[in-house]
N, C-alpha and C positions, 0 to 999 in steps of 0.2 A: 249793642243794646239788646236788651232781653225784653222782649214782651209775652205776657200771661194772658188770655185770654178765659172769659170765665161765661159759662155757660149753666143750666139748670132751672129747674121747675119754678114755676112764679111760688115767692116767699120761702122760697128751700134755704137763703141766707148768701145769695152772691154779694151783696153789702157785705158783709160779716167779715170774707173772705178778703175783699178790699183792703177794710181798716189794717188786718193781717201784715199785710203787703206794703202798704203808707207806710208803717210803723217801719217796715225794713228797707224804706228809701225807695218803692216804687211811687211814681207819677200817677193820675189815676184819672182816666178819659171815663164817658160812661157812655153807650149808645143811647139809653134811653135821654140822656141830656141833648144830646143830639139831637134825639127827634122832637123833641120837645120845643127847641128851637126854629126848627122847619115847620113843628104846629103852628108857633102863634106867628110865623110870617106869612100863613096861608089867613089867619084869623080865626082858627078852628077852637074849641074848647080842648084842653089837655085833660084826656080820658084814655083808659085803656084801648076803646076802640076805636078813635082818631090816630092813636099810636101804631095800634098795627093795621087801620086804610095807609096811611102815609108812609109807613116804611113797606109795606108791600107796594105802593104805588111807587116810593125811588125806587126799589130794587125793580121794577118793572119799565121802567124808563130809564134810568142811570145806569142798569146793570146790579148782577145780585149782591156786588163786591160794592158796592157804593158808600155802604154806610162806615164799613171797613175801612176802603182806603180812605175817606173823611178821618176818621179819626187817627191811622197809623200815619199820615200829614203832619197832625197835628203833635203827635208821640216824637216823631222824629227830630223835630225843633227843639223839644226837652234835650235833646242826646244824652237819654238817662235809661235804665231799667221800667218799664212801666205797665200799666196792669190797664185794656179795654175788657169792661165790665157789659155783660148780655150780648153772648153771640148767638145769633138764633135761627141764620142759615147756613149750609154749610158750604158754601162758594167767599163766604166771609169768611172759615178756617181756610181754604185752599189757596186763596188772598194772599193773609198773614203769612200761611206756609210759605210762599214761594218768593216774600218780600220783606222777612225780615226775622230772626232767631226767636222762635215761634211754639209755646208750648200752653194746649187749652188742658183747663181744670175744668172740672164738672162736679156740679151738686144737686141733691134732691132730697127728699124729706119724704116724710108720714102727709098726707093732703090733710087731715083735720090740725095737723100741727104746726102747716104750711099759712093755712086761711086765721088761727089765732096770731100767728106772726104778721103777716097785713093789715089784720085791726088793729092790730100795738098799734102799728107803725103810722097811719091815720094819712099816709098820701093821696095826694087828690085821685091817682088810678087805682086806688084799692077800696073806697067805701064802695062795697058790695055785699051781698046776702050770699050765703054759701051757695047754694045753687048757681048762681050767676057765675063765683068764683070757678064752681067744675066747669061750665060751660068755656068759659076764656082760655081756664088751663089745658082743656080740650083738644081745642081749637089752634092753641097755640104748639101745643107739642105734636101735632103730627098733621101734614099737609102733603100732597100730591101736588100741587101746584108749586114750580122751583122757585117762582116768585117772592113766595110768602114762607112766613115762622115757621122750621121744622125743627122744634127743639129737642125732641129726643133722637134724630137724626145725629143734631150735633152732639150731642152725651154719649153717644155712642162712638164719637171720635175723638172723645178726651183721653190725654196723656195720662190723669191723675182724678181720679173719680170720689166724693166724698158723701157721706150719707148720717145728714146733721138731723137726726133726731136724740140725740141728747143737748150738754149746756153747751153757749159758747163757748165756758172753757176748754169742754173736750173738744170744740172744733178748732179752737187757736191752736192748741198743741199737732194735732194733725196737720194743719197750713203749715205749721213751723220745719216739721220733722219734713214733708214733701219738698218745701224751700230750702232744708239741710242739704238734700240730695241734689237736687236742681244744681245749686250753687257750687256743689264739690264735682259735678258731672259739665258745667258750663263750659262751652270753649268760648277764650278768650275773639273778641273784635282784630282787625289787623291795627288800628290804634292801641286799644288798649294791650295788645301783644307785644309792641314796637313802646309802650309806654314803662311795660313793667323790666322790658331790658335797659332801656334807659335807667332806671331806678339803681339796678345792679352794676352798671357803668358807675354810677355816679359813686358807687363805693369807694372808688380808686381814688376819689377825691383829696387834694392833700389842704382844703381847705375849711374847714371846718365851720364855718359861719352858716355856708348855704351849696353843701354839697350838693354838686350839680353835674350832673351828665348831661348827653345830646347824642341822637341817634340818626343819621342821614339816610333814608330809604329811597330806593325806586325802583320802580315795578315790583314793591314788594319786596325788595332783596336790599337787604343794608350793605350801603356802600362803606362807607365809614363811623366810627363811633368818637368822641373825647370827652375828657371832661376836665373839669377847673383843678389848675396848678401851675407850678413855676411854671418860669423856661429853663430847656434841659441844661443841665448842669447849674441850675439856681438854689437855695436854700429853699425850703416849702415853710407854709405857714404852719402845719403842724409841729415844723423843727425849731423856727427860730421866731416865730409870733407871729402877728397880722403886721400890713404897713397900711396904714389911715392917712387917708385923703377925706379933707370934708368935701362938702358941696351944700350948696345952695339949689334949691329948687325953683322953680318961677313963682310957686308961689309963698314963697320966702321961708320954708322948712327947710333945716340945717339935717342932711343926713351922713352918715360914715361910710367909705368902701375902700374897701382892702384892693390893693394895685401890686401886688406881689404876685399876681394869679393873672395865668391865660384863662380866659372865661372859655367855657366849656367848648363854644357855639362856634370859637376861634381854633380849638386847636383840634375841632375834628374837619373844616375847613382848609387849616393847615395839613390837615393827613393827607385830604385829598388831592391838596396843591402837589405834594410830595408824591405823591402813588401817580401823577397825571389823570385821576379819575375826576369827571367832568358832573358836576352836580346841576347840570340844568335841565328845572322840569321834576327835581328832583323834591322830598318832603321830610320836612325836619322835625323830630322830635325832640322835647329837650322839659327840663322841671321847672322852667317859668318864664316869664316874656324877655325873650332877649332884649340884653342894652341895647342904645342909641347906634353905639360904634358894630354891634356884632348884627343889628337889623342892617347897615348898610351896607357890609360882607352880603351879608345873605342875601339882599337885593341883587349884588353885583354878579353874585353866580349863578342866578337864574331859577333861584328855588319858588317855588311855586307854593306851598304849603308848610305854616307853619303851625302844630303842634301844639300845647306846652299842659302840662300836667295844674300849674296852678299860678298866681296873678305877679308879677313885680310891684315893689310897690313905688316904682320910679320908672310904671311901661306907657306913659299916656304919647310919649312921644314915640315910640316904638307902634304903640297901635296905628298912630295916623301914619308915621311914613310905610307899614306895609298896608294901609287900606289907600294911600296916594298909589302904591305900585302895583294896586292890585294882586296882592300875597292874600292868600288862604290864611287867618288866622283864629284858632279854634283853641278853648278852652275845655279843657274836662272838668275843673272846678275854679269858679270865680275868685275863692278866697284869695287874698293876700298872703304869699309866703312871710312866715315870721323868724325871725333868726337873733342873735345878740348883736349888739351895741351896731344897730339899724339905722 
């Protein structure tokens, strides 16, 4: 999981930057929602300077990281790319830094250009007269106290610094081409590492409906790999076609499945029966929720964690009996795998 951090002068355009990012499938926490919520459980008016008594007061009783680890909590449950918007101390980068693949942007602006973008925008912490506005901005970007707002502290430890005094559009293209680099420079998660060898396993697939690999890790080091096909010395589906078994669902849907094939999740199981390598404790990776017959293998060897890249669309019994045995089971995408004559 990649998270973005975005820091910058008030009205410089850290929203702007946001949208950017949504658009390319980041999540999007915001600290000032955050705090905004701690306001009205105190019963305060939501104002800029309730905003920053109450986040200088948590960071002074919670610690400076407080607002941080709030929201990277909450990041974390997405298990997705995501972007927390206004970081404004710098023990909230040092947080991020040490807890999770971590890189802060920074923006600023012209201040007369800054305070026309706030009246646009007409939020309840921005109706102010320009004077008030330099006073806040002030105040907020540079502080002695570790407590409190140091925001030009924090621009000063941005990975990637933007300075949006022209249109949005010159700023989108900029966010883009930054997000070019980011993305070609990211290293992969140990999931999503272990997910994209699965994917190249499953090449070898000799069944074409819903080529499927499965990868056996532990401690990090892949024990064994398989994926769907005959058994050895069988005909494969690619040579001499599918063999169709109907079935009946409980809830009375007729659906097809091909029985000419060891399911992936079986025959890298089988490997390790063969190899005497002992898979308990051990976590499986694989391209969608193992069947009925291949969850109860995998109960029986002790696996601990299971994986899958995306949904079956016949796992509901598969999901209870690994949440009856207590299996780890994790999705990276909800959807429903789709394949022919399903």
């Amino acid at each position: 999981m990649l998270v973005i951090g975005i820091t910058g002068s008030i009205g410089a355009g850290k929203g702007s930057i946001v949208n950017v990012l949504k658009k390319s499938g980041f999540v999007h926490f915001s600290a000032r929602e955050f705090l905004v919520e701690k306001i009205k459980e105190l019963g305060l008016d939501v104002n800029r300077d309730t905003m920053t008594l109450v986040a200088n007061r948590l960071r002074s009783d919670q610690g400076n990281d407080f607002i941080a680890r709030g929201l990277l909590e909450k990041a974390k449950k997405e298990n997705n790319n995501c972007v927390i918007e206004s970081i404004r101390n710098v023990k909230e980068i040092d947080y991020l830094k040490e807890n999770t693949q971590f890189i802060l942007f920074s923006i600023d602006a012209d201040i007369k250009t800054r305070y026309k973008r706030i009246k646009a925008r007409k939020s309840e912490t921005d109706n102010v007269d320009f004077k008030t506005f330099v006073a806040n901005d002030q105040r907020e970007m540079d502080s002695k106290d570790e407590n409190k707002q140091n925001i030009r502290s924090c621009m000063e430890r941005a990975d990637f610094t933007f300075l949006n005094n022209g249109t949005m559009e010159d700023l989108d293209e900029e966010v883009k081409k930054v997000l070019a680099i980011i993305q070609h420079k990211e290293r992969p998660s140990w999931d999503k590492y272990f997910l994209e060898i699965v994917s190249v396993v499953a090449k070898r697939a000799t069944c074409n409906r819903g080529r499927s690999g499965c990868v056996i890790v532990k401690d990090k080091q892949i024990l064994v790999t398989g994926y769907v096909g005959s058994p050895n010395g069988l005909p494969h589906c690619d040579e001499v076609g599918h063999l169709f078994k109907k079935m009946i669902d409980d809830d009375g849907n007729v659906s097809n499945h091909c029985v000419r094939t060891v399911h992936a999740e079986q025959n890298a199981i089988c490997q390790a029966a063969k190899r005497g390598i002992a898979l308990d404790g051990a976590t499986l990776y694989c391209t969608m929720t193992p069947c009925r017959t291949c969850a109860m293998m995998i109960i029986n060897c002790g696996i601990k964690r299971v994986v899958c890249q995306n949904k079956y669309h016949s796992g509901s019994e598969t999901e209870q009996l690994f949440k009856d045995s207590k299996i780890v089971l994790d999705f990276v995408c909800n959807d429903v795998l789709k394949y022919d004559n399903q």
